[in-house]
DSSP file (Angstrom, degrees, kcal/mol; ACC not computed):
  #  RESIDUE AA STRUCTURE BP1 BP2  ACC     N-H-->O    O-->H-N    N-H-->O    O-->H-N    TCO  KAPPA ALPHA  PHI   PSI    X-CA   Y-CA   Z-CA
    1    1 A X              0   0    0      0, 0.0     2,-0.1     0, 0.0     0, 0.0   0.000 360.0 360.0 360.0 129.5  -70.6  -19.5   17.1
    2    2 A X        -     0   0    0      2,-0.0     2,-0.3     0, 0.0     0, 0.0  -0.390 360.0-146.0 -84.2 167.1  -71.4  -15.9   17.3
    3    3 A X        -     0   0    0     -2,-0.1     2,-0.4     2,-0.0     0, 0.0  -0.767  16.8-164.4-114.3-170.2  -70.7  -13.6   14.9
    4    4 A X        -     0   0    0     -2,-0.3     2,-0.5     2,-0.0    -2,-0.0  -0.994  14.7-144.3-151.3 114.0  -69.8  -10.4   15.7
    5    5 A X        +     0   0    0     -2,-0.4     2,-0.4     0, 0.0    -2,-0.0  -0.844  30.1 164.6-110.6 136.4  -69.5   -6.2   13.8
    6    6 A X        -     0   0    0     -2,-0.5     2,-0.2     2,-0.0    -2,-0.0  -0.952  28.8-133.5-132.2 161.4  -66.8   -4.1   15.0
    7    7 A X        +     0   0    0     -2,-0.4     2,-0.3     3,-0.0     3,-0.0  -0.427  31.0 155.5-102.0 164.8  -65.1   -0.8   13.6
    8    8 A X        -     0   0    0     -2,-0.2     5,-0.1     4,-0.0    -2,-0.0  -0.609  52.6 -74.3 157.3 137.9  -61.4   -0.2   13.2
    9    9 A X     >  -     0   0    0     -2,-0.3     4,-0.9     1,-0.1     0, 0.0   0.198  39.9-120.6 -35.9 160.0  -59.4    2.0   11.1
   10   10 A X  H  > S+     0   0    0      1,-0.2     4,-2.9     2,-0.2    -1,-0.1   0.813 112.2  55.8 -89.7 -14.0  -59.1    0.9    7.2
   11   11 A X  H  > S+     0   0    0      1,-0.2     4,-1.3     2,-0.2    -1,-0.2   0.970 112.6  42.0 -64.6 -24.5  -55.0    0.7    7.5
   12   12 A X  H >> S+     0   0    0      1,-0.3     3,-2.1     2,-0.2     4,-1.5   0.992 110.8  54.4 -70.7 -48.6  -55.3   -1.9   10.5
   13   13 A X  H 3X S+     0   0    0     -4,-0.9     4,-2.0     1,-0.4    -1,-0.3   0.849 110.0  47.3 -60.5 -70.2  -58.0   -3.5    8.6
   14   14 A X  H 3X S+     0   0    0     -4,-2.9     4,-0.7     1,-0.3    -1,-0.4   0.807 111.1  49.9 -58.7 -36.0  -55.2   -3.8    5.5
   15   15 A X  H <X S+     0   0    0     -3,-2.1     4,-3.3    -4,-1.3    -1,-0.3   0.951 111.3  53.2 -74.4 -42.1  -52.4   -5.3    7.9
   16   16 A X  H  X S+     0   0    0     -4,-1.5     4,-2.3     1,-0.2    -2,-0.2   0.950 112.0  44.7 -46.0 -65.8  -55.2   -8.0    9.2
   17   17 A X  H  X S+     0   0    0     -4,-2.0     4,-2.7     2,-0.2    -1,-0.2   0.626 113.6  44.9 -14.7 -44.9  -55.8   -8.9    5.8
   18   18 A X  H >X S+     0   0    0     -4,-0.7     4,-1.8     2,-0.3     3,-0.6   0.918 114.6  49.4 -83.0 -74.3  -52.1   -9.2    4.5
   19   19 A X  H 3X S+     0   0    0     -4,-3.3     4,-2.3     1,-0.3     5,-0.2   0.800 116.0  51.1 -47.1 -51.7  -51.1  -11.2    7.9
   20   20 A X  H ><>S+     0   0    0     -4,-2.3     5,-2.4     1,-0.3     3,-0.8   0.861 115.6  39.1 -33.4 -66.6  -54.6  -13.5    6.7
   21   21 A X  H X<5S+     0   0    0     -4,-2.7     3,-1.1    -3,-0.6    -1,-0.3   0.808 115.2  50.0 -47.1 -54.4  -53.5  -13.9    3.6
   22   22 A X  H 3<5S+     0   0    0     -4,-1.8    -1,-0.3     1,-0.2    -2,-0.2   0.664 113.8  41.5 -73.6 -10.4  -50.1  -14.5    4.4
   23   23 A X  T <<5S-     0   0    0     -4,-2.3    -1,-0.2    -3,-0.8    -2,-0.2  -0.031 116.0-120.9-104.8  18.0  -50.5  -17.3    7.4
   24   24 A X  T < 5S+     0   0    0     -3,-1.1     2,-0.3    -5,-0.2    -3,-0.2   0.735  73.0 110.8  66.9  31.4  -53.4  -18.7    4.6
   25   25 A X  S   <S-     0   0    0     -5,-2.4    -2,-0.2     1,-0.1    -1,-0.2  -0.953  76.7 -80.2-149.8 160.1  -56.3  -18.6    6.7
   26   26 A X     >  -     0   0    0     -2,-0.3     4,-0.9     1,-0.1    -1,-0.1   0.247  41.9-116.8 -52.8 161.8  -59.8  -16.3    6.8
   27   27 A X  H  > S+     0   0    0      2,-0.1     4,-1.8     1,-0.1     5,-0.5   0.915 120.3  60.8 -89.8 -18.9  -59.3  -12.9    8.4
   28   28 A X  H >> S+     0   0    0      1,-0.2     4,-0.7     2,-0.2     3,-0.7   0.859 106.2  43.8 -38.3 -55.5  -62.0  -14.4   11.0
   29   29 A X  H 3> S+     0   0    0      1,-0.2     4,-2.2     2,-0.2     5,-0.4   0.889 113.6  57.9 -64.3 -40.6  -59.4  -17.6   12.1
   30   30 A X  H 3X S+     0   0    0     -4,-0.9     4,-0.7    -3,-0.5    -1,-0.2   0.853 112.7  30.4 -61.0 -42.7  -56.9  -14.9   12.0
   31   31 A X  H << S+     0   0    0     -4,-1.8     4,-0.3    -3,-0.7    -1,-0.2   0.334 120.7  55.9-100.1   0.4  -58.7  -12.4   14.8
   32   32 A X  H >X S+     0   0    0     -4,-0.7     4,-1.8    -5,-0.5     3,-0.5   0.711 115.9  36.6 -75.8 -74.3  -60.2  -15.6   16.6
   33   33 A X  H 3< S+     0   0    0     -4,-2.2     4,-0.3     1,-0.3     5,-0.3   0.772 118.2  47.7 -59.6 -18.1  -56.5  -17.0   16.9
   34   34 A X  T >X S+     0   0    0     -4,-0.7     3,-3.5    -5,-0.4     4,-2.8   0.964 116.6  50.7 -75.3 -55.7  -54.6  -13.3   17.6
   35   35 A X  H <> S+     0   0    0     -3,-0.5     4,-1.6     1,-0.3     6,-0.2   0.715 107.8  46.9 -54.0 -18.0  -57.6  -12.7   20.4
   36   36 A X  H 3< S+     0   0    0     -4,-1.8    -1,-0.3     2,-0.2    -2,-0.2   0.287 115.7  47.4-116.6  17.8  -57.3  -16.2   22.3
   37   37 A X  H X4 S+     0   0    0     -3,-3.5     3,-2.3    -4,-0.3    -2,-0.2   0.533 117.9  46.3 -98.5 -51.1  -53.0  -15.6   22.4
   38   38 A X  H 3< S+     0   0    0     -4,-2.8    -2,-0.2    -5,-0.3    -3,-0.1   0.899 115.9  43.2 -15.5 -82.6  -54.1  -12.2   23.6
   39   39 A X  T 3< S-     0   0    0     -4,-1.6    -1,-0.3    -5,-0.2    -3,-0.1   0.273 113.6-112.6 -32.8 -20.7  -56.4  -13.6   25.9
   40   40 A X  S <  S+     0   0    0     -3,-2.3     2,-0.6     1,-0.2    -3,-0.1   0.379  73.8 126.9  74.1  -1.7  -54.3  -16.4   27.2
   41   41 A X        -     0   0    0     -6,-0.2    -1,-0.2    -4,-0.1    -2,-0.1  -0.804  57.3-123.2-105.2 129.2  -56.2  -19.1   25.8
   42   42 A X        -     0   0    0     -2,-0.6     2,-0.3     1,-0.1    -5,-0.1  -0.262  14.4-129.9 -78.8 154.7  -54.7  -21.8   23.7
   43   43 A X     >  -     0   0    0      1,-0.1     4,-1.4   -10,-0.1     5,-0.1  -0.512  12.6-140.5 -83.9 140.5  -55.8  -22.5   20.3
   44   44 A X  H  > S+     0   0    0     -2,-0.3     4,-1.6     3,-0.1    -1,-0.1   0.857 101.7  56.0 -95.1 -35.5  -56.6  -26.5   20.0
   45   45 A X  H  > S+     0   0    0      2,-0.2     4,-1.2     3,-0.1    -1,-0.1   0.903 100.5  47.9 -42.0 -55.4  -54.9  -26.0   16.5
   46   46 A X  H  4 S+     0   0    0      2,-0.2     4,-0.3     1,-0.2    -2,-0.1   0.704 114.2  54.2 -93.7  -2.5  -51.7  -24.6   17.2
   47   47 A X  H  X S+     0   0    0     -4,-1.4     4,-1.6     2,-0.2    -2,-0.2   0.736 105.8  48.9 -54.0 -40.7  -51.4  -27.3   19.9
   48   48 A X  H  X S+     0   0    0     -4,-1.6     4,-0.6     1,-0.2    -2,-0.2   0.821 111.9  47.6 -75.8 -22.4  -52.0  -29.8   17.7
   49   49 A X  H  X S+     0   0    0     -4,-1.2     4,-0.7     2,-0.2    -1,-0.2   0.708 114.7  49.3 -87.8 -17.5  -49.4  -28.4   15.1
   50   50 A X  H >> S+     0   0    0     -4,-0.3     3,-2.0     2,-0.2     4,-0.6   0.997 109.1  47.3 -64.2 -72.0  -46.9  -28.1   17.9
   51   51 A X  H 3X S+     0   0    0     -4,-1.6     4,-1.0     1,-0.4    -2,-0.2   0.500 112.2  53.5 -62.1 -30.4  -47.4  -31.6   19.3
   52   52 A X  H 3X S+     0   0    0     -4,-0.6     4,-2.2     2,-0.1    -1,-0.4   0.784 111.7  50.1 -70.2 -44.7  -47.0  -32.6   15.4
   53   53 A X  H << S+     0   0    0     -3,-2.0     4,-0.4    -4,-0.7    -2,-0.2   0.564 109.1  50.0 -61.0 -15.5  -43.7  -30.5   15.6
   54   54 A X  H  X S+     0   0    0     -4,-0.6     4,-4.7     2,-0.2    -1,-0.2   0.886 109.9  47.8 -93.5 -49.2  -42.6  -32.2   18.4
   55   55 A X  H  X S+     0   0    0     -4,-1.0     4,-1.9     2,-0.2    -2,-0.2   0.630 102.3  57.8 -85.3 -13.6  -43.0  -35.3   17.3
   56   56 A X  H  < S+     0   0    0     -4,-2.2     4,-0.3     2,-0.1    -1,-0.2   0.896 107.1  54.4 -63.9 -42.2  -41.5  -35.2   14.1
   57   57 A X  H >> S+     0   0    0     -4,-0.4     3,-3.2    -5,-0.2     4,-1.4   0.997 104.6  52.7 -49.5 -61.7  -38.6  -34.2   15.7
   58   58 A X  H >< S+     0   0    0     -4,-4.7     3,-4.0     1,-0.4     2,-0.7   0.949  98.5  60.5 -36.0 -73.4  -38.5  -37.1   18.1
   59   59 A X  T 3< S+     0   0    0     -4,-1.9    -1,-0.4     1,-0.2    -2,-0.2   0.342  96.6  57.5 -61.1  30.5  -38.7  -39.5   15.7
   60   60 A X  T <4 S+     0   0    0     -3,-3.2     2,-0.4    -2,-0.7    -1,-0.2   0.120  94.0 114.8-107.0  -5.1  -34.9  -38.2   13.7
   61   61 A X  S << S-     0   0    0     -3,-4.0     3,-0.1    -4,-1.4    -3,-0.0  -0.662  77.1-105.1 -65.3 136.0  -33.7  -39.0   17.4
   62   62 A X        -     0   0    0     -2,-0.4     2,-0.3     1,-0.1    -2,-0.1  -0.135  31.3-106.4 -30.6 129.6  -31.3  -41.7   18.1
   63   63 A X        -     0   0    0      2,-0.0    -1,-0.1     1,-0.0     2,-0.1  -0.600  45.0-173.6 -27.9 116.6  -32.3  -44.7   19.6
   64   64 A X        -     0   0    0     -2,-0.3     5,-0.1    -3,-0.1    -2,-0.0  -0.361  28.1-143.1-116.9  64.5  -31.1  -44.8   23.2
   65   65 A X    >>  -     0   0    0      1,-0.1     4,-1.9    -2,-0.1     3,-1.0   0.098  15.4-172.0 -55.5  95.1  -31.2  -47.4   25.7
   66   66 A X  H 3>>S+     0   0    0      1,-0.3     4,-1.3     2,-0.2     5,-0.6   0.973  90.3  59.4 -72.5 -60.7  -32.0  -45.4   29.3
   67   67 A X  H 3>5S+     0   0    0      1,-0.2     4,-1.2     2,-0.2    -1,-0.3   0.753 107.4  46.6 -32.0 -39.5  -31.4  -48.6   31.3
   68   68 A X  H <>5S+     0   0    0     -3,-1.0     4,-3.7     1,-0.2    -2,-0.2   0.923 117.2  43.0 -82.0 -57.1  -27.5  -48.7   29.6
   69   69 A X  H  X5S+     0   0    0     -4,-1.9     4,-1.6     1,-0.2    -1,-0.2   0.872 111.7  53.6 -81.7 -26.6  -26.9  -45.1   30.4
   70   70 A X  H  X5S+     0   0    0     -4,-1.3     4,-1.3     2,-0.2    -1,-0.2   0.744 115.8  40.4 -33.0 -45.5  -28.5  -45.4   34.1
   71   71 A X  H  XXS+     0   0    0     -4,-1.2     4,-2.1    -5,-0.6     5,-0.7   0.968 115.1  59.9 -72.9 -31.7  -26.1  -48.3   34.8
   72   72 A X  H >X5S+     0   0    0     -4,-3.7     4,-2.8     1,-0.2     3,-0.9   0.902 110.3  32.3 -37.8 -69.6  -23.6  -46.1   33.0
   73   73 A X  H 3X5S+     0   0    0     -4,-1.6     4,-1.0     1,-0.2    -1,-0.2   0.642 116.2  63.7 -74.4 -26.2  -23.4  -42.9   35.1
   74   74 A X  H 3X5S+     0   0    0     -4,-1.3     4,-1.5     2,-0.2    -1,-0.2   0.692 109.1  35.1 -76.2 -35.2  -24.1  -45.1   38.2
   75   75 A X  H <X>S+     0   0    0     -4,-2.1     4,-2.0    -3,-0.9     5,-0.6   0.645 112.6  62.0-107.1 -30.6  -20.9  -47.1   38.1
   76   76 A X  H  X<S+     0   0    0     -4,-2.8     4,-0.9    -5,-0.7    -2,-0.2   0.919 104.8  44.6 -54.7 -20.0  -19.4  -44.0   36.8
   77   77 A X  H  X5S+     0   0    0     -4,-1.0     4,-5.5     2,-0.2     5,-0.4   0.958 118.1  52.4 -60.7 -63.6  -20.4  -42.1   40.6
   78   78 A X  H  X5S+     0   0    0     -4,-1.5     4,-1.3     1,-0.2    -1,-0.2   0.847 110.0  41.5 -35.1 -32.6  -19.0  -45.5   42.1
   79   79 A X  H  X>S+     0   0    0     -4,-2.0     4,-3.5     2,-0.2     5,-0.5   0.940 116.3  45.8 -82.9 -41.3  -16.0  -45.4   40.4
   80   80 A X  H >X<S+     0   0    0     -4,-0.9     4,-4.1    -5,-0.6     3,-1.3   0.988 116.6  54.9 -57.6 -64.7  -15.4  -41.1   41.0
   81   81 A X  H 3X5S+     0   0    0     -4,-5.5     4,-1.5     1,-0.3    -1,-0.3   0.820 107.8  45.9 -48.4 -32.3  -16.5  -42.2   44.9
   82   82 A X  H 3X>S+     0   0    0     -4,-1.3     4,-2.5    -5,-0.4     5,-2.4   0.863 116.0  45.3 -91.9 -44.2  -13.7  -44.9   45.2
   83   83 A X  H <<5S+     0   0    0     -4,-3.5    -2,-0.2    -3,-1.3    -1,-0.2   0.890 112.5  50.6 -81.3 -34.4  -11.1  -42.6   43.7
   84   84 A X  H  <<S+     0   0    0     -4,-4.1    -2,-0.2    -5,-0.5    -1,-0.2   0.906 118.3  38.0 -71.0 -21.7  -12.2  -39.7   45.9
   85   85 A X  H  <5S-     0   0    0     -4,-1.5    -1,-0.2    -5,-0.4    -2,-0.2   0.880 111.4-119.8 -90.1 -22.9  -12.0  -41.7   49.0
   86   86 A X  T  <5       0   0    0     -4,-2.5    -3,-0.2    -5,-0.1    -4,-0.1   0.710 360.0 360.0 114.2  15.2   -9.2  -43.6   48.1
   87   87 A X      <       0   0    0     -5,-2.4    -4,-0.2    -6,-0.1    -5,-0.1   0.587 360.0 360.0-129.0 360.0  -10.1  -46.7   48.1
């Protein structure tokens, strides 16, 4: 990895810090990860904590049976078509 010296005013300098501090992490992980959302490139971290996010959620969903609700809405068309034609 390279490393890198750059300049920048001391107040920005003081906001990096604080956001570092406050999201727990180096200010380096901090100006990697602000530069690669800049940048358009995802972070393989805050994919993996989404995809962690995702999936806690899933699991506290209901069980559902798809087959049951397929046959469900299907005899429900049938039934709406039969009334709408009349038959």
């Amino acid at each position: 990895m390279a490393k890198v010296m750059i300049s920048m005013p001391d107040d920005v300098l003081e906001r990096i810090d604080a956001e570092a501090r406050r999201r727990g992490m180096s200010r380096s992980g901090l100006l990697r990860q602000l530069a690669e959302h800049e940048l358009g490139r995802p972070d393989q971290d805050v994919i993996d904590a989404a995809v962690k996010r995702i999936e806690a959620r899933a699991a506290r969903l209901p069980d559902f049976d798809a087959d049951a609700l397929i046959r469900a809405n299907k005899q429900e068309l049938e039934d709406r078509t039969r009334r709408h034609l009349g038959k």
